[in-house]
N, C-alpha and C positions, 0 to 999 in steps of 0.2 A: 248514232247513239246520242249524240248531240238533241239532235233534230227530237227525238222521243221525248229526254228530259225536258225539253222548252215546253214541249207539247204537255207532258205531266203534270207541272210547273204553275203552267198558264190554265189548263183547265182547272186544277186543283182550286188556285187562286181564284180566278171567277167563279164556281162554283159557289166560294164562303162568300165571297163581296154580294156574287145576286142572292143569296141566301138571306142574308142582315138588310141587304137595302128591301126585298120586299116584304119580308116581316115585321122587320125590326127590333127583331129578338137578340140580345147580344149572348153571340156566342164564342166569344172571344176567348174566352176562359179556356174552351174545348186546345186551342193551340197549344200553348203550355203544358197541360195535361198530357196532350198526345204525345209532343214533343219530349217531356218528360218521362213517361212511362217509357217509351224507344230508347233514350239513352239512357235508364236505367237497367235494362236487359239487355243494351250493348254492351255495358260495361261488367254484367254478373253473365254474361251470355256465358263466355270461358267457361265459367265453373257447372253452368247445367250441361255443355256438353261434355264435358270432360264423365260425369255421370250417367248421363245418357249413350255414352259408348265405348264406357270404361278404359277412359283414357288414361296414361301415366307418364311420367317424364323418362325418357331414356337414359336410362344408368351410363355414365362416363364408361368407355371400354366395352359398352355391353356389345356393341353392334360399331366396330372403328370405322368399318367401311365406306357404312351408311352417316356417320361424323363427315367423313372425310370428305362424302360427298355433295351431302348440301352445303360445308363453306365452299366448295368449288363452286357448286349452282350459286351461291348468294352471290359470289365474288363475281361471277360472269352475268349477275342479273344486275350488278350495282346497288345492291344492297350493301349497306351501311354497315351492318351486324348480321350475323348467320340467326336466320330464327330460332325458335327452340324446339325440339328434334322432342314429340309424343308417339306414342305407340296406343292403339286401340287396339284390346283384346278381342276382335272381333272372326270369325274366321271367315268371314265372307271378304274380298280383295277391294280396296275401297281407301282413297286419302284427303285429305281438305283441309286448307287454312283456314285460318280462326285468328281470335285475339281481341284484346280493348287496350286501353291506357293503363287498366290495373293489372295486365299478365304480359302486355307485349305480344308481339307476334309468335305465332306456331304453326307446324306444318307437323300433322299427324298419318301418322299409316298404319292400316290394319293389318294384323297378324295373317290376314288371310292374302294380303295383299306382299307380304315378307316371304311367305311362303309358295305362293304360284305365281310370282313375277322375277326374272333376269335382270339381273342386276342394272343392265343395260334399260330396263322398263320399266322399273324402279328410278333410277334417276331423269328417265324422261317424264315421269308421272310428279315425282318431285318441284323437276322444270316448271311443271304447267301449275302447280301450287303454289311455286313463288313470281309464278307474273301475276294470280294474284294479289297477292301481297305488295308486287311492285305496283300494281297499278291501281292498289286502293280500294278493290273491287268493294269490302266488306264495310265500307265507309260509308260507298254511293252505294250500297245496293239499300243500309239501313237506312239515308237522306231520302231513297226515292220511294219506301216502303212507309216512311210516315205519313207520307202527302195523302194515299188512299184510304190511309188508316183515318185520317184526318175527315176525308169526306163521309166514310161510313158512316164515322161516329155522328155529324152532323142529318147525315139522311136516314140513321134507326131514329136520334131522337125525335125528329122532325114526323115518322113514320108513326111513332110511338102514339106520339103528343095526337096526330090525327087521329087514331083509334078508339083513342081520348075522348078527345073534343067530338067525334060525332057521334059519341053517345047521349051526348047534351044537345037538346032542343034547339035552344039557345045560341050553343057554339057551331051549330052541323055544319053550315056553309064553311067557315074558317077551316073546320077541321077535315074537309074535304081536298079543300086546296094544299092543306099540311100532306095529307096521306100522299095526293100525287105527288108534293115534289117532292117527300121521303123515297115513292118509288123509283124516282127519275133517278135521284140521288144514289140509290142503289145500285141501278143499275151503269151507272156511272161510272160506279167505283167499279163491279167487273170488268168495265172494258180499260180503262186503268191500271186494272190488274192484267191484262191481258198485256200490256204496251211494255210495261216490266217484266215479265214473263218473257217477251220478245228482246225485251235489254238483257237482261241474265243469259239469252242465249245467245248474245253474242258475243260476250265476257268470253264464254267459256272459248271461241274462235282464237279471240285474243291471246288466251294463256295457253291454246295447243300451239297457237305461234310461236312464242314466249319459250314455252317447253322443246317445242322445236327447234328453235336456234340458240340454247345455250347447254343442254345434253348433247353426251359425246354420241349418243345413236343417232340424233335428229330426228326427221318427222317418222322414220319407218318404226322404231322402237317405240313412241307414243304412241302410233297405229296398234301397235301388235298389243299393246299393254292394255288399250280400252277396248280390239276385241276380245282378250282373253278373261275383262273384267264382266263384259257383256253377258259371255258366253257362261261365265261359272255365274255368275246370277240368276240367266235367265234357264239352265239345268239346276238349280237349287228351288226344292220344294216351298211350294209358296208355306206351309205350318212351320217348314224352320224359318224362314224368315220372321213369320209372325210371331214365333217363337221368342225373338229377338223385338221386342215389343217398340222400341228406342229406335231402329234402328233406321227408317225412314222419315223420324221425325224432323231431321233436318237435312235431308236427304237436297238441298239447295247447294249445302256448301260441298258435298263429297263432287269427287270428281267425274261421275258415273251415276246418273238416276238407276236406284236398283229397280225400281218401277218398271222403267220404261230399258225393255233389254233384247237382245235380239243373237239368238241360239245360233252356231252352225257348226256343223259336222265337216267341214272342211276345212278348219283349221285343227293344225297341229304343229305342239313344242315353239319354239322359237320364232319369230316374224321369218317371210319370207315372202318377197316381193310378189309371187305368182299368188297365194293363199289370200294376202291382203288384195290384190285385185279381184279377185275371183268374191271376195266379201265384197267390196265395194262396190258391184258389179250387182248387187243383190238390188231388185226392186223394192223401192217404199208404196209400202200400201197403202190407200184411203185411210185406214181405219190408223196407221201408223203417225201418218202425217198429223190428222187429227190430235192424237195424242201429243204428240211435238208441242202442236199449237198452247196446249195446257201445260208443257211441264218446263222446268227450269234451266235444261239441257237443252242440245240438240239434237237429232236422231244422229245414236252413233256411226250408219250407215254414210250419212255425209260428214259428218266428222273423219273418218276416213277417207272419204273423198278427195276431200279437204286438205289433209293431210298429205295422200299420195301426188296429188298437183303440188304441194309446197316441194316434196322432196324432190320431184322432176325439175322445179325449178332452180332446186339450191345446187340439184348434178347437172345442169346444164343441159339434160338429157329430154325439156319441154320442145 
């Protein structure tokens, strides 16, 4: 993870430095801007998701259990304060931290998520939402989301400016050299995108960990929670989803790409060690993998994987 950001970092940076030194266009200005726009929607971020997936604060008393059991999660995560406990009216199963400097931290679960998860699944899914939290994820994921933000902006205007310039007689040569390194530029920024893509997915490794060793189910109950999250996604008609027009928009932070989901008929009710093998036992496809490669998760398939090796190791039973 390390090793990606330096890499992000450093291309990012050389990218503007050769940009200025062979033009000598100062584009200085673009940082600030970018930089500002990002931590302007870091900080109102809260209040558009809270809207986008009709989020609300949990009425004191409403729900004790679920109180009582993220300060236990916070307290065994070393958190400072217990986050603050939202509910999204959502009925599709689905949970994610959030937060800025203006709302503080939160950790939300969807009604659909209250309703087809054990208790037990429920505070391992918890788990994995506050090693988020512990380890900042929403911090670095927006520091390392600005950098490509940053080069696009500089390779559309660069793109632009050529489109431009070789309209005019005059300018054609200049604006030839502009177009291609707007393309370069571009393309840049995808494979950048891609390197964060590959960082977010291993965040989520991190908080199954997380989730894993400080819930009283450990790694088996987070198994069972994100097939059973899988599974009711990926049997939920794609027009009710669409339906729910919000509801992938920022499908980064939930705990479970609903996109990207993977149906089976051999599981049933509660975790059970033979059912979670016999899933994780489940071939990834080409076309599966692929998709991995683009989305913000991991395939839940080795996320269980993953998972059943951690709990063999934590029973001694590897």
């Amino acid at each position: 993870m390390i090793t990606t950001m330096m890499i992000v970092i450093a291309v990012t940076t050389g990218f503007v430095a050769l940009i200025l030194f062979m033009i000598g266009v100062n584009m200085l200005m673009l940082l600030p801007i970018v930089i500002g726009l990002n931590l302007f929607q870091w900080l109102i971020g809260p209040y558009i998701i809270d809207a986008a997936y009709r989020v609300r604060p949990l009425n004191q008393g409403e729900l004790p259990w679920l109180e009582e059991s993220v300060r236990m999660l916070a307290e065994k995560s070393g958190l400072k304060t217990p986050p603050r406990i939202m509910v999204s009216e959502i009925p599709l199963p689905n949970a994610f931290a959030y937060g800025s400097p203006l709302t503080g931290p939160r950790v939300a679960v969807t009604r659909g998520l209250l309703n087809s998860l054990s208790v037990s699944e429920v505070e391992a899914v918890i788990g994995h939402e506050l090693g988020h939290l512990k380890h900042r994820d929403v911090q670095i994921m927006m520091f390392l989301s600005v950098l490509p933000a940053l080069v696009y902006w500089v390779a559309s205007s660069l793109y632009y400016s050529g489109i431009y310039s070789s309209g005019s007689r005059r300018d054609r040569g200049d604006g030839g050299a502009l177009l291609l390194i707007g393309m370069l530029g571009m393309l840049l920024y995808y494979v950048l995108t891609l390197l964060i893509l590959g960082f977010s997915r291993s965040r989520e490794y991190y908080a199954d960990y997380h989730g894993s060793t400080v819930s009283p189910g450990g790694p088996l109950s987070l198994a069972s929670a994100l097939v059973k999250i899988s599974d009711i996604n990926a049997r939920t008609p794609r027009n009710v989803k669409a339906s729910m027009t919000s509801y992938s928009s920022f499908r980064a932070l939930l705990i479970a790409d609903p996109e990207s989901t993977v149906g089976t008929r051999a599981f049933r009710g509660i975790y059970d060690v033979r059912a979670l093998e016999e899933f994780a036992s489940r071939e990834v496809s080409p076309a599966e993998s692929l998709v991995e490669v683009l989305s913000t998760h991991p395939n839940v398939v080795k996320r269980v994987r993953s998972l059943l090796e951690l709990h063999k190791q934590l029973s001694g039973t590897a």
